[in-house]
C-alpha positions as CSV (number, residue, x, y, z in Angstrom):
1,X,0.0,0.0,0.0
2,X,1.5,3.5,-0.7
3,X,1.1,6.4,1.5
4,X,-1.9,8.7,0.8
5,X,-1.3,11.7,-1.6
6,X,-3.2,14.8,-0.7
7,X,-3.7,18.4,-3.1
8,X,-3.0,21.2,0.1
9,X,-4.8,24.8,-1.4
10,X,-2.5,27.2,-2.3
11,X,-4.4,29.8,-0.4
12,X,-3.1,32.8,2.0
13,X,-5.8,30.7,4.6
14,X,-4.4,32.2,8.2
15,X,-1.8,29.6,10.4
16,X,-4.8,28.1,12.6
17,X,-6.5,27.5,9.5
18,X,-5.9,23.6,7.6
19,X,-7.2,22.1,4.8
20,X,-6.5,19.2,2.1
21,X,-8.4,17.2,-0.1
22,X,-7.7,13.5,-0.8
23,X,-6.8,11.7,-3.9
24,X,-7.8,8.0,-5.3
25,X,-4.6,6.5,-3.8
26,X,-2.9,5.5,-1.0
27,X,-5.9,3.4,0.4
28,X,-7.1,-0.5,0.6
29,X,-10.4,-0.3,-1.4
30,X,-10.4,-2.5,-4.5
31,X,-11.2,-2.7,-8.2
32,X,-13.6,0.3,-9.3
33,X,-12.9,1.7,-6.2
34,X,-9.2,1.2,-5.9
35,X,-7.9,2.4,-3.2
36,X,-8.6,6.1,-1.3
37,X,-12.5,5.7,-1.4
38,X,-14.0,7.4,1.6
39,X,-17.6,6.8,1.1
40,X,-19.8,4.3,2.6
41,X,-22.9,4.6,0.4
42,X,-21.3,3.7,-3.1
43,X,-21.2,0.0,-2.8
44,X,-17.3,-0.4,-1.1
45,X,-16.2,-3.1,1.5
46,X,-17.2,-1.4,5.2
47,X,-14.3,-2.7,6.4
48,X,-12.3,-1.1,3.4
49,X,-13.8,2.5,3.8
50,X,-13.5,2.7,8.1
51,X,-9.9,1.5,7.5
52,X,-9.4,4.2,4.7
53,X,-10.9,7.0,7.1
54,X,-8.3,5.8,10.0
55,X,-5.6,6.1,7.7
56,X,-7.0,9.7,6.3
57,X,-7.4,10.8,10.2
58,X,-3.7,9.5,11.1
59,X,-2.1,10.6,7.6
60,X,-3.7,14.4,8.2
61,X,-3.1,14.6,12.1
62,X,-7.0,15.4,12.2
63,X,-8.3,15.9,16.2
64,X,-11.6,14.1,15.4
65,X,-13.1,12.1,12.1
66,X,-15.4,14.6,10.3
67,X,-19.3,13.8,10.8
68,X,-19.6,12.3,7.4
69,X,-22.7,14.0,6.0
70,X,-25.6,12.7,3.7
71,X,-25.1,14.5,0.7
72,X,-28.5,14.7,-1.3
73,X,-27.4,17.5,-3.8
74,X,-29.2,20.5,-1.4
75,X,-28.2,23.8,0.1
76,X,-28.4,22.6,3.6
77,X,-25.5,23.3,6.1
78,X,-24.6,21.5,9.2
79,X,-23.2,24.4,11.8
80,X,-20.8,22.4,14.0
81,X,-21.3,25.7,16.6
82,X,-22.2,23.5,20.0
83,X,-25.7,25.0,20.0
84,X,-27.4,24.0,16.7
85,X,-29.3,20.7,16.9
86,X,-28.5,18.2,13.7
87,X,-30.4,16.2,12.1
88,X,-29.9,12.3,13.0
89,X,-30.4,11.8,9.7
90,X,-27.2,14.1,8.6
91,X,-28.5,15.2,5.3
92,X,-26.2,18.0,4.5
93,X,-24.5,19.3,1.7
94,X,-22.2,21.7,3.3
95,X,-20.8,22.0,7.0
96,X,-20.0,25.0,9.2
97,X,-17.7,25.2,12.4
98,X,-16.6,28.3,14.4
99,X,-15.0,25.7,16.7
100,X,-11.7,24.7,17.1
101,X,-11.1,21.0,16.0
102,X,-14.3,20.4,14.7
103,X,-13.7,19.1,10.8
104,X,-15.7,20.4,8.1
105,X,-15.1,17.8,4.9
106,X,-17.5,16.6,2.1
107,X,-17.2,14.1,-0.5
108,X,-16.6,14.4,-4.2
109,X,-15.9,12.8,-7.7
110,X,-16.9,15.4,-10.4
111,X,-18.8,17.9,-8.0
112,X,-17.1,20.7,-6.8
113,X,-15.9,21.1,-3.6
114,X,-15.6,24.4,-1.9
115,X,-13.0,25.1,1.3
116,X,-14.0,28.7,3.2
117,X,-12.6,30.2,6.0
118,X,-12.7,34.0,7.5
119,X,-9.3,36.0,7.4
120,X,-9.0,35.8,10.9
121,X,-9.0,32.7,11.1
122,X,-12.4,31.8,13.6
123,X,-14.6,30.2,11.4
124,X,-14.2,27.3,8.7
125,X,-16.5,25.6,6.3
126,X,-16.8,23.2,3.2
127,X,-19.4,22.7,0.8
128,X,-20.4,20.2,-1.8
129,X,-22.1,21.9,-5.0
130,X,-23.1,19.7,-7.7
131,X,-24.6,21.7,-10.7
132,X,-28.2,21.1,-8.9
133,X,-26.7,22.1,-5.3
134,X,-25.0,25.1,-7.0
135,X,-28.1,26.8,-8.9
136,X,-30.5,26.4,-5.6
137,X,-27.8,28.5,-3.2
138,X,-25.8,25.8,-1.5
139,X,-22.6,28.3,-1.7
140,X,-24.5,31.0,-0.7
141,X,-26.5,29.6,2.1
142,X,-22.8,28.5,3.5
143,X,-22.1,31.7,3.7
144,X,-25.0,32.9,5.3
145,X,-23.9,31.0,8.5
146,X,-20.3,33.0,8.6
147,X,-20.2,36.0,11.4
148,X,-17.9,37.9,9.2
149,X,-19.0,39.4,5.5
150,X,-18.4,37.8,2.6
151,X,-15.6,40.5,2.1
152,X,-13.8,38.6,4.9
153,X,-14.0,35.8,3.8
154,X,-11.5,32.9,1.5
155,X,-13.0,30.6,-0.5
156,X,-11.0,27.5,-2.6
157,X,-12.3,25.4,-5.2
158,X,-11.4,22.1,-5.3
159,X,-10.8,19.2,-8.2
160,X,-14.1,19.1,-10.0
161,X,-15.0,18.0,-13.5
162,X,-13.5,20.3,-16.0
163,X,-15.2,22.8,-18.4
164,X,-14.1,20.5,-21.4
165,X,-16.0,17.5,-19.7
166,X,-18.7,19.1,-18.2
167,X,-21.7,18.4,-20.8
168,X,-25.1,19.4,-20.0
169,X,-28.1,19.6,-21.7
170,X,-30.3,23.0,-22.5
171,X,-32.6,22.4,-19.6
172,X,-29.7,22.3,-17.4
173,X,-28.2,26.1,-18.8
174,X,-31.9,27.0,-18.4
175,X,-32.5,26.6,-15.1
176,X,-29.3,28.7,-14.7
177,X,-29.6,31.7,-16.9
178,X,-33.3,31.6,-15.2
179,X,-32.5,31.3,-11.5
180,X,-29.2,33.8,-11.7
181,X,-30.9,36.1,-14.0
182,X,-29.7,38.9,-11.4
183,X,-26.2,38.0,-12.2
184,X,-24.1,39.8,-15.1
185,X,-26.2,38.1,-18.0
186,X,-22.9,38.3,-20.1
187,X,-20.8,36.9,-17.4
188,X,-23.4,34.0,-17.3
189,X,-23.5,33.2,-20.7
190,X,-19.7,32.6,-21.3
191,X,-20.0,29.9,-18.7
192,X,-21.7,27.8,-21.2
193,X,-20.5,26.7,-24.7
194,X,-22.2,25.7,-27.1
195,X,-21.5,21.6,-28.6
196,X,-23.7,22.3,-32.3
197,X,-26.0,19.4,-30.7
198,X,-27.9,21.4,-28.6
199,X,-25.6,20.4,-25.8
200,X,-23.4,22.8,-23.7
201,X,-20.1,22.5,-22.2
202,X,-20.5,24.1,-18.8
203,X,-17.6,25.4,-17.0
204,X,-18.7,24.8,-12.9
205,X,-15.8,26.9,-11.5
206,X,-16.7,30.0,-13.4
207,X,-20.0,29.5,-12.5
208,X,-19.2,28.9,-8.9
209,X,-16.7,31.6,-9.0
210,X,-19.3,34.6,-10.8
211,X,-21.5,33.3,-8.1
212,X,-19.1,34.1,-5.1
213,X,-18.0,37.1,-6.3
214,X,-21.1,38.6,-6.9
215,X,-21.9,37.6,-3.5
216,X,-19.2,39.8,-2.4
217,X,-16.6,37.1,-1.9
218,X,-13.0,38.6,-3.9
219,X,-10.4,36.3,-2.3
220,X,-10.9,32.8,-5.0
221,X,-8.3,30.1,-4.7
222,X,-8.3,27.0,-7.0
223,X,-10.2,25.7,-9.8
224,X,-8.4,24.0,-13.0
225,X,-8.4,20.4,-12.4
226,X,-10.4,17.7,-13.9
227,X,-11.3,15.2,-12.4
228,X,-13.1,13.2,-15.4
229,X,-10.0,13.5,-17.4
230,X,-7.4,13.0,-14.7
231,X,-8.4,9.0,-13.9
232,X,-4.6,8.3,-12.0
233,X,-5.5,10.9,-9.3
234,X,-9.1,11.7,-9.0
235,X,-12.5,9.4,-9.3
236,X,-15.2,10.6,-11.3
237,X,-18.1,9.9,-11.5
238,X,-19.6,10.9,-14.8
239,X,-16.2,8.7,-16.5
240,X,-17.2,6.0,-14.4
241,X,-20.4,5.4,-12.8
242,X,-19.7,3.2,-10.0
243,X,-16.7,4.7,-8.3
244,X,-15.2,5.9,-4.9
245,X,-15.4,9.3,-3.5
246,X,-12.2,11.9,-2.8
247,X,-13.0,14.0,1.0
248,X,-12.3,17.9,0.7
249,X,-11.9,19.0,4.3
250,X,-11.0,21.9,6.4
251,X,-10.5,22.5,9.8
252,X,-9.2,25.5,12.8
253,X,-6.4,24.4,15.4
254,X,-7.0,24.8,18.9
């Protein structure tokens, strides 16, 4: 078994601040799922992905395993803040902390994860944003839950599938250019290009990105993978179907 490889965001996050994503190796899973997968609802061994999230928690020095959300592709957030209830049944798409060593981390293979944190350093969050998650709010109702304003505040973009992979269909660019018609109509459109078969490439991190900004959020890190065309480091999920799942986390020291 090798040892776990991990993409660290080149971000000016402050020193109490941490934060990694996984790759596909360095794990014990097998076959389609060979060998970093850190999901339990895709079909791997049990025994596989608890021993895969020991060796993430040991290999990242992590005070605590993250609470492993339910990720249904909505704009929910769990705040990790010691007062707000959570649901037992841990549907969440995004997770909040202004705790120290309480992990935020969700799961990925072709969605885009996205690491926040405030400049000084006191609150921390991840959120999962599929194309479904990312038109209904999920970004924005993340950072809804942050004390400071989204001028304070550092996002990163994680490895997501690439604007030369991404193909959607008109309904999809629809619902966009219909739900964000108060974004830059312009800025919206270049997000999408046209395929000649009434397809669309769609570029998520420029969505993601117009999205943040025009939120008020200037400080954007990341973006430019691929994960549907990079199959060595990242699963994917739309290149695959049946595949493991990469965990983009983020965390404050005590």
């Amino acid at each position: 078994m090798t040892a776990p490889e991990f993409l660290i965001p080149d971000w000016p996050a402050p020193a109490n601040v941490r934060a990694a994503v996984s790759t596909r190796t360095g794990g014990v899973s097998h076959i389609e799922y060979a060998s970093f997968n850190l999901a339990s609802h895709v079909g791997d061994s049990a025994d596989a992905v608890a021993t895969n999230r020991e060796i993430l928690q040991a290999a990242l020095h992590l005070p605590e395993q993250p609470p492993w959300l339910m990720q249904v592709h909505g704009v929910e957030v769990l705040r990790r803040d010691g007062e707000t209830p959570v649901k037992p049944t841990h549907e969440y798409d995004a997770c909040y902390s202004n705790q120290p060593a309480k992990v935020c981390a969700v799961l990925t293979a072709d969605c885009l994860p996205v690491l926040f944190c405030s400049r000084d350093g006191s609150e921390v969050a991840a959120a999962h944003a599929g194309w479904r998650g990312l038109v209904d709010g999920v970004l924005l109702n993340t950072l809804q839950q942050f004390v400071a304003p989204p001028g304070e505040i550092l996002a990163w973009m994680g490895p997501a599938i690439g604007p030369d992979s991404f193909e959607v269909g008109p309904e999809v660019r629809a619902r966009f250019l219909r739900q964000w018609s108060a974004l830059d109509a312009q800025a919206l459109g270049h997000c999408f290009v046209p395929r000649g078969d009434g397809h669309w490439l769609a570029d998520i991190y420029a969505l993601a990105r117009l999205q943040l900004q025009a939120a008020g959020v200037m400080v954007i890190y990341g973006g430019g993978e691929d994960t549907c065309a990079d199959w060595q480091r990242f699963y994917s999920y739309r290149r695959d179907g049946n595949t493991g799942r990469m965990a983009s986390l983020v965390w404050r020291m005590a």
